[in-house]
N, C-alpha and C positions, 0 to 999 in steps of 0.2 A: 417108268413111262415118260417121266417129264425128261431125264436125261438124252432118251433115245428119240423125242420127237424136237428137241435142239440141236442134236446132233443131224438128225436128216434138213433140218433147213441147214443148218450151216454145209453140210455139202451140197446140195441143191445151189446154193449162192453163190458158194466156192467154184463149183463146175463150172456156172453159166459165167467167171469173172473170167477163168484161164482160156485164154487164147486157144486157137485150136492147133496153131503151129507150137504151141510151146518147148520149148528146150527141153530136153531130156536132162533132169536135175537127180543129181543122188546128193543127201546130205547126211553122214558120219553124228550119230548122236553115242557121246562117249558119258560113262558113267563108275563111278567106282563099287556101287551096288551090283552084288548076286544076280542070275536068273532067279525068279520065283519072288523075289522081292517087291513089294508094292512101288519103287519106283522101275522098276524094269516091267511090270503087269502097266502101268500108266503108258509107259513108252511104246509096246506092243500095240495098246489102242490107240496112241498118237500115230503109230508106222502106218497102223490097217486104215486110220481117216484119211490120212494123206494121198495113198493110195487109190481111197475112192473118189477124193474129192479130183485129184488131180488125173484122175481115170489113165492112169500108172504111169503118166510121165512125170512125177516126181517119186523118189524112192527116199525113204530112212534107212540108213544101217544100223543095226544098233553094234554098241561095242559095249558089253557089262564088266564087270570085274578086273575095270581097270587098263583095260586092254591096250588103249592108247595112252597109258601116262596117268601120274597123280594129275590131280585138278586143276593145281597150276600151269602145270606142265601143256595141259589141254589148253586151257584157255590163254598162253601164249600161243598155241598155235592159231586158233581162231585169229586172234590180233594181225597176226602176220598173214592172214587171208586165205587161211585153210577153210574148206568145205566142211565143218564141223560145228555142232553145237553141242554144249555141255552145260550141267547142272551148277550154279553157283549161288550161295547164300548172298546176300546184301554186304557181310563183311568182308569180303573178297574186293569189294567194290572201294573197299575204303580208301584205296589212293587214288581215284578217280574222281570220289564223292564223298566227302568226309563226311559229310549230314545225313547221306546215306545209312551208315554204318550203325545208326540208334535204330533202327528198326531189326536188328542182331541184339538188342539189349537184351539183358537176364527180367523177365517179370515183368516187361514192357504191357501186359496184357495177356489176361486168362481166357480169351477168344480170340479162335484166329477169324472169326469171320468179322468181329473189330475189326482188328489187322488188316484185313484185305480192303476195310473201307478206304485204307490208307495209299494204299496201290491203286487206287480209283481215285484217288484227288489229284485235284490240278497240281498240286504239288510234286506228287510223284512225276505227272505226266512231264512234267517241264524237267525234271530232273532224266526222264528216260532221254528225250530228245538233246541236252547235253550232256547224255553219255555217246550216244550217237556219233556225236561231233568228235568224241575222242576215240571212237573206232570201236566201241562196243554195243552191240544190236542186241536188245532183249527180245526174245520172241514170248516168252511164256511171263507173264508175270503174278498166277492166280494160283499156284503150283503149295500145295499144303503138305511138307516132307515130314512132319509129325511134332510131336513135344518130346523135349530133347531130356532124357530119366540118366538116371547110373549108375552101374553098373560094376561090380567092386569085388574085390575079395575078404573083407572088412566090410560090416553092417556098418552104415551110417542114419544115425536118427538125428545129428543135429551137425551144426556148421563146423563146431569145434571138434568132429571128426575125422575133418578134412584135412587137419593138420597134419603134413608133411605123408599128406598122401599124390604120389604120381598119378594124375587123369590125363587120360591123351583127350587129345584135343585135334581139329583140324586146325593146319596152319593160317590161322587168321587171329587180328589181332585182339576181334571181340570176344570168341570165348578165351583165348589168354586172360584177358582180363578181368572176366563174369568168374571163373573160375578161381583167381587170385583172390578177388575181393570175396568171396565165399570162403575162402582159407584155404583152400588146395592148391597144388603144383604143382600145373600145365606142364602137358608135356608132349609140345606138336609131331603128328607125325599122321605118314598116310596112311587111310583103312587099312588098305590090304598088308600093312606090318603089323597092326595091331593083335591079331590072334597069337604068331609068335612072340610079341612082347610080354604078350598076361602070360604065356606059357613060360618063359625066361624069365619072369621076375621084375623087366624092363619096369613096367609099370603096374599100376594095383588097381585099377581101374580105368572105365572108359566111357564115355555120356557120347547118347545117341538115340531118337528115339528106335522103339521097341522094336519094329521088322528091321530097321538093320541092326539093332545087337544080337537077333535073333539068327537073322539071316547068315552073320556073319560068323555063326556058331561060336560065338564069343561066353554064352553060359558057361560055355564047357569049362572052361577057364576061370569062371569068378561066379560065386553062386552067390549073389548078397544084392539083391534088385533097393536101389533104394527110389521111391516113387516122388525126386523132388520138382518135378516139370518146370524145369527152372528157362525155359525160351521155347515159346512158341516157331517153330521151324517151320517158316513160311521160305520158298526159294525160284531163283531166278532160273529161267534157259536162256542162254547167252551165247550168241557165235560172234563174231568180227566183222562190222560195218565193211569192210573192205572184201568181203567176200559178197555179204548181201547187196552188194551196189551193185554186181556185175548179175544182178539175177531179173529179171523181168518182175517189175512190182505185183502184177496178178499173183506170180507163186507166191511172191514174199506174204501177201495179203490173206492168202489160203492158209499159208503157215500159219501164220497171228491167231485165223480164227479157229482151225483146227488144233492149236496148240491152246485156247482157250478153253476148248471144250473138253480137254488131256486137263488142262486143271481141274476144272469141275470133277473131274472121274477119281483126282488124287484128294480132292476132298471129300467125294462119296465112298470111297474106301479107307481110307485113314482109320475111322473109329472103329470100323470092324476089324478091320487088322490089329488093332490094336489089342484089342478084347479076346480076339482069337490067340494071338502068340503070348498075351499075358497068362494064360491059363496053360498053351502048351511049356511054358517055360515054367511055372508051378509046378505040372507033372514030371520035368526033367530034373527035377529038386533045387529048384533056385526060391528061394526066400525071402521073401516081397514086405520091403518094411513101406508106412506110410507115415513119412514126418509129419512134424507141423511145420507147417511152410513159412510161417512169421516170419522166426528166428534169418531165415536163408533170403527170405524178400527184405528183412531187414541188412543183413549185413551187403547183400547187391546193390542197394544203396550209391555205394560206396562207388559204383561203377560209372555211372553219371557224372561223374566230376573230374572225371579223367582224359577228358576229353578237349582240352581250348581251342582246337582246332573247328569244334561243334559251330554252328550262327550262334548268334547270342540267345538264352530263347527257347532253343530249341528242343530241349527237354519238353517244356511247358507248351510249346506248340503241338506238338504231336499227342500231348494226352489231352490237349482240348478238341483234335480232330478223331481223338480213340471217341472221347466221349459224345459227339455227334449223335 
C-alpha cells in the first residue's frame, strides 16, 4: 500500500511538471538479464510509470538478454550520445571515479539499506554531478540488484577452496580483485557466454546473485550453491550526459523520480526473489552449503589495500558514514 500511494504522487508531480507540448522521447533501456528476471520485472514497472507519468509521450524500450551489446559495449554508446540507458555497478565507474569503486568492495556491509545511506550523502551527491561533467548521467541510484553467492561445480565451504578455481566474473576490476584476494581465478567474461563456459569446462564456477544464476539456467551446469554473500549488489542506471542535455529537463526530472520509485520496487522484491529461486533451485538438485563467513571476510581484507589510487581515508570514511 505504502509503495502504490508513492508511486501515484510521484506521477501526479511528474504529469503536472511535463510540458504539454513535450517532445515525443523513446529511450532504449538495454540489459544483459533474462525476461522474467527481477531486473527485467523492475524495468517493466519503470517502462509502465514513465508511461503514465508522461501520459505517453515518453516511451522505454527495453532490450533484455543482451540485445544491444555486452555492458560495456552499451555504455560506450550512451557516452557517445546514444538514447539508451543501462545497468552499471559502481566498479564500472572506476576510471572516472576511483573512490567510487569501494562501494563494489567484498563485505563493505551486511545491509544494503546501510549502503543506500551512502548514495544519499552529500558525498555521493557531489560525486554524481562530477560524473556529469565527464559525460555520464545517473538516473537511478537506489537500485538493489541482490547479494552476490557462487555458484560452482565443487562445494566450497572455506577460502582455501578456491584455489585454482576459474569464477567468471564481470569485466570490472573490483570483483577481479575481491575474488583474487579470496583465493580464486577470475575469469572475466560476459553473462550471456557464461552457460556455454560451465558447459565446456571454460570455467568452474560463477558469482551472481540468485535470480540471475537462476535465470540464467546456470544450475544446470554447476550444482554446488555455496552461500558466501560476499558484496552487497547495490547498482547504477546510467545513459550519456550528452544525450540527456538535448532532452527537455521536465522529462529528464520524471525519469529521476520515476526511476526512483523502479528502485524501491527492486528492493521490495529482492528478498522474495530470493527465497523463492533458492528453494526452486534446491528442488532442481543444487546443494546449498552455508560457510562461515569469517574465514572469506577475513581473507577480502586483503582487497582494501590495493587500491593507492583511493583518497587517503577512505576506507575509514565510508565505514563511519555505514555506521551513521
Amino acid at each position: 500500500m505504502k509503495l502504490k500511494s508513492l508511486t501515484l504522487a510521484v506521477l501526479l508531480s511528474a504529469a503536472a511538471i511535463l510540458p504539454a507540448a513535450a517532445q515525443d522521447v523513446v529511450v532504449k533501456v538495454a540489459y544483459e538479464n533474462n525476461p522474467g528476471e527481477p531486473v527485467d520485472m523492475v524495468m517493466h514497472r519503470w517502462a509502465d510509470l514513465v508511461t503514465e507519468a508522461s501520459d505517453g509521450k515518453v516511451a522505454l524500450e527495453l532490450y533484455p538478454s543482451s540485445q544491444l551489446g555486452a555492458k560495456q559495449d552499451v555504455i560506450e554508446q550512451a557516452l557517445l550520445g546514444v538514447n539508451v540507458i543501462t545497468i552499471a555497478d559502481v566498479g564500472f565507474l572506476k576510471d572516472y571515479d576511483a573512490d567510487l569503486s569501494i562501494l563494489f568492495g567484498p563485505y563493505l556491509t551486511d545491509s544494503p539499506e546501510q549502503l543506500f545511506k551512502i548514495y544519499d550523502s552529500e558525498w555521493f551527491k557531489t560525486k554524481q554531478e562530477e560524473l556529469r561533467a565527464k559525460g555520464i548521467h545517473i538516473v537511478i541510484s537506489n537500485y538493489l540488484y541482490g547479494t552476490r553467492q557462487l555458484l560452482s561445480k565443487t562445494k566450497v565451504e572455506k577460502p582455501e577452496d578456491l584455489a585454482g578455481m576459474k569464477i567468471r566474473v564481470p569485466n570490472n576490476i573490483m570483483q577481479i580483485k575481491a575474488i583474487e584476494a579470496m583465493g580464486g581465478t577470475p575469469t572475466p567474461m560476459p553473462l550471456g557466454d557464461v552457460y556455454p563456459a560451465l558447459t565446456q569446462g571454460v570455467i568452474d564456477g560463477v558469482e551472481n546473485p540468485l535470480p540471475v544464476l537462476y535465470g540464467q539456467k546456470l544450475h544446470e551446469q554447476a550444482k554446488e550453491l555455496s552461500m558466501i554473500s560476499y558484496l552487497t549488489n547495490t547498482s547504477l542506471w546510467l545513459g550519456g550526459e550528452a544525450y540527456f542535455a538535448t532532452l527537455d529537463p521536465a522529462v529528464v526530472e520524471m525519469l529521476h523520480k520515476t526511476g526512483y520509485e523502479a528502485g524501491l520496487y527492486s528492493q521490495e522484491i529482492a528478498k522474495d526473489e530470493e527465497a523463492k529461486i533458492l528453494e526452486e533451485m534446491k528442488a532442481a538438485g543444487v546443494t546449498v552449503t552455508y560457510p562461515d563467513l569469517a574465514p572469506f571476510k577475513e581473507k577480502a581484507q586483503a582487497f582494501y589495500t590495493q587500491f593507492p589510487e583511493w583518497s587517503e581515508g577512505l576506507y575509514a570514511q565510508i565505514q563511519a558514514e555505514l555506521a551513521k
